[in-house]
KOLNUPA-349817 format. One record per residue (C-alpha): residue number from 0; x, y, z. Coordinates in steps of 0.001 Angstrom, whole numbers. Last residue first. Layout:
BEGIN
<rec><num>NUM</num><X>X</X><Y>Y</Y><Z>Z</Z></rec>
...
***
This chain:
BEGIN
<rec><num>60</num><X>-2314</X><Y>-30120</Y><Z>14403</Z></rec>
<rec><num>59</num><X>-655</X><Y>-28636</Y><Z>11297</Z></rec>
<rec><num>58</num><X>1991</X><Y>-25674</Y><Z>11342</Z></rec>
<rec><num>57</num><X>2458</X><Y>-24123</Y><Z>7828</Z></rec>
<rec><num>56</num><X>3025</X><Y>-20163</Y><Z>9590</Z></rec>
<rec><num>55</num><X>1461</X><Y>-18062</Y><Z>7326</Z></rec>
<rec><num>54</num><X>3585</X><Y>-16307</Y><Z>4981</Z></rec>
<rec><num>53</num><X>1570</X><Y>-16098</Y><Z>1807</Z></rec>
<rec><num>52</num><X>-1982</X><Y>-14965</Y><Z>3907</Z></rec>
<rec><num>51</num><X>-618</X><Y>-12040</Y><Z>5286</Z></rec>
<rec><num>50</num><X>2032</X><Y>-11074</Y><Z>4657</Z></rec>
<rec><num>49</num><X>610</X><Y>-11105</Y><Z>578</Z></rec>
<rec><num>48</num><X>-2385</X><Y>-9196</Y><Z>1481</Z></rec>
<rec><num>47</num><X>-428</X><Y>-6726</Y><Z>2723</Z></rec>
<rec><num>46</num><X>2016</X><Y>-6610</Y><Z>-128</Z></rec>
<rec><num>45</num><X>-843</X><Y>-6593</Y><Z>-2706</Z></rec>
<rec><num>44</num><X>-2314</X><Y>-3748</Y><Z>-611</Z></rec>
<rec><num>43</num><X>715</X><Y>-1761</Y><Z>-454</Z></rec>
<rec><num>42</num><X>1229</X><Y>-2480</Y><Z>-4039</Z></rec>
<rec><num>41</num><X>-2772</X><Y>-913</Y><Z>-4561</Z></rec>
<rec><num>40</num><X>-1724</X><Y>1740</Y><Z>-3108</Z></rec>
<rec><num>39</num><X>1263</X><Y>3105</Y><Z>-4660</Z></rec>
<rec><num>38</num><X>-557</X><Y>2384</Y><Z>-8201</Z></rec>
<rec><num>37</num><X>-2668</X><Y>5170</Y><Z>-6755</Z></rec>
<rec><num>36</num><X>-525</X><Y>7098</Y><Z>-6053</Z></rec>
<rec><num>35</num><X>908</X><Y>7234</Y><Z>-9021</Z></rec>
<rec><num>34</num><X>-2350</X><Y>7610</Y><Z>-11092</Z></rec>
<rec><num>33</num><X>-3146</X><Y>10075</Y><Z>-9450</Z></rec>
<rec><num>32</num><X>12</X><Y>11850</Y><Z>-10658</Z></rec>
<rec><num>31</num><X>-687</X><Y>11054</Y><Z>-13945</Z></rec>
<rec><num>30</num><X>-4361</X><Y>12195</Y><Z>-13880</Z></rec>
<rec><num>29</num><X>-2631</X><Y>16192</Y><Z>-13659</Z></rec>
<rec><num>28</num><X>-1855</X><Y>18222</Y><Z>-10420</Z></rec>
<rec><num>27</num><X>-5053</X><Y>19677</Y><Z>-8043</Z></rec>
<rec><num>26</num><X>-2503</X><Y>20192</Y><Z>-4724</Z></rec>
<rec><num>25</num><X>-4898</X><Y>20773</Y><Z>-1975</Z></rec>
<rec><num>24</num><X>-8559</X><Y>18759</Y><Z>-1982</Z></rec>
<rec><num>23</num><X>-7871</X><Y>15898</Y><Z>-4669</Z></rec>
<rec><num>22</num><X>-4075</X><Y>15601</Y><Z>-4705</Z></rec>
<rec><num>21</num><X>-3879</X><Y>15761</Y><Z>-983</Z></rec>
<rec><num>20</num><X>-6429</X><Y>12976</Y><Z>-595</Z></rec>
<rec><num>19</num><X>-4341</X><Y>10497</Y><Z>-3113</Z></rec>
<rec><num>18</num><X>-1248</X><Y>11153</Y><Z>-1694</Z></rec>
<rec><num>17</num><X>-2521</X><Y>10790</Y><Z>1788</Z></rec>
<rec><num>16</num><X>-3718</X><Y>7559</Y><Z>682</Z></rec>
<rec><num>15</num><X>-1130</X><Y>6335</Y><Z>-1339</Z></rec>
<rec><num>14</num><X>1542</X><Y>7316</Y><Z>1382</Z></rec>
<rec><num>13</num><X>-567</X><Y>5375</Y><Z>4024</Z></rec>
<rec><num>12</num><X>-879</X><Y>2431</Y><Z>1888</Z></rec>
<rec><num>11</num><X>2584</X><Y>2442</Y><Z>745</Z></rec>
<rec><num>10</num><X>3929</X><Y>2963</Y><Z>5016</Z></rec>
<rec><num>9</num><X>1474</X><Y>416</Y><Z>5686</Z></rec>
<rec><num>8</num><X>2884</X><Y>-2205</Y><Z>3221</Z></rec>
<rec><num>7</num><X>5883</X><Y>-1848</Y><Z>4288</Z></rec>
<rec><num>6</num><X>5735</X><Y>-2351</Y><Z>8063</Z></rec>
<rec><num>5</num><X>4048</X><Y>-5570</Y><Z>6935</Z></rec>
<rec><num>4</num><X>6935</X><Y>-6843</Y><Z>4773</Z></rec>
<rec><num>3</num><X>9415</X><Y>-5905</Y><Z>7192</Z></rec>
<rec><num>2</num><X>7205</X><Y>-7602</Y><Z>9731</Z></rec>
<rec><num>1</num><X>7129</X><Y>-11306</Y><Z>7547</Z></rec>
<rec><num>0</num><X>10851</X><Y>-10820</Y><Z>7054</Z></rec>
***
């Protein structure tokens, strides 16, 4: 679960990005789709984060 969760959040992060970059330099569309991409980016980051530090393993010495 943990991987599926990390595979995610780099495929949103990467899409974001390269969403974001092609917007600004090649495809000039409105705010909205920005926007998008942008929100597509930040859920890759809250997933991230959230494999991360939410699914640790709980094993104390």
């Amino acid at each position: 679960m943990r991987n599926i969760l990390k595979i995610t959040a780099f495929i949103l992060i990467f899409v974001g990005t390269a969403g974001l970059l092609l917007n600004e330099f090649a495809w000039e569309h409105s705010s909205t789709c920005t926007i998008i991409f942008a929100v597509v980016n930040f859920v890759g980051l809250v997933d991230l984060a959230f494999a991360h530090f939410a699914m640790r393993d709980k094993t104390s010495a």
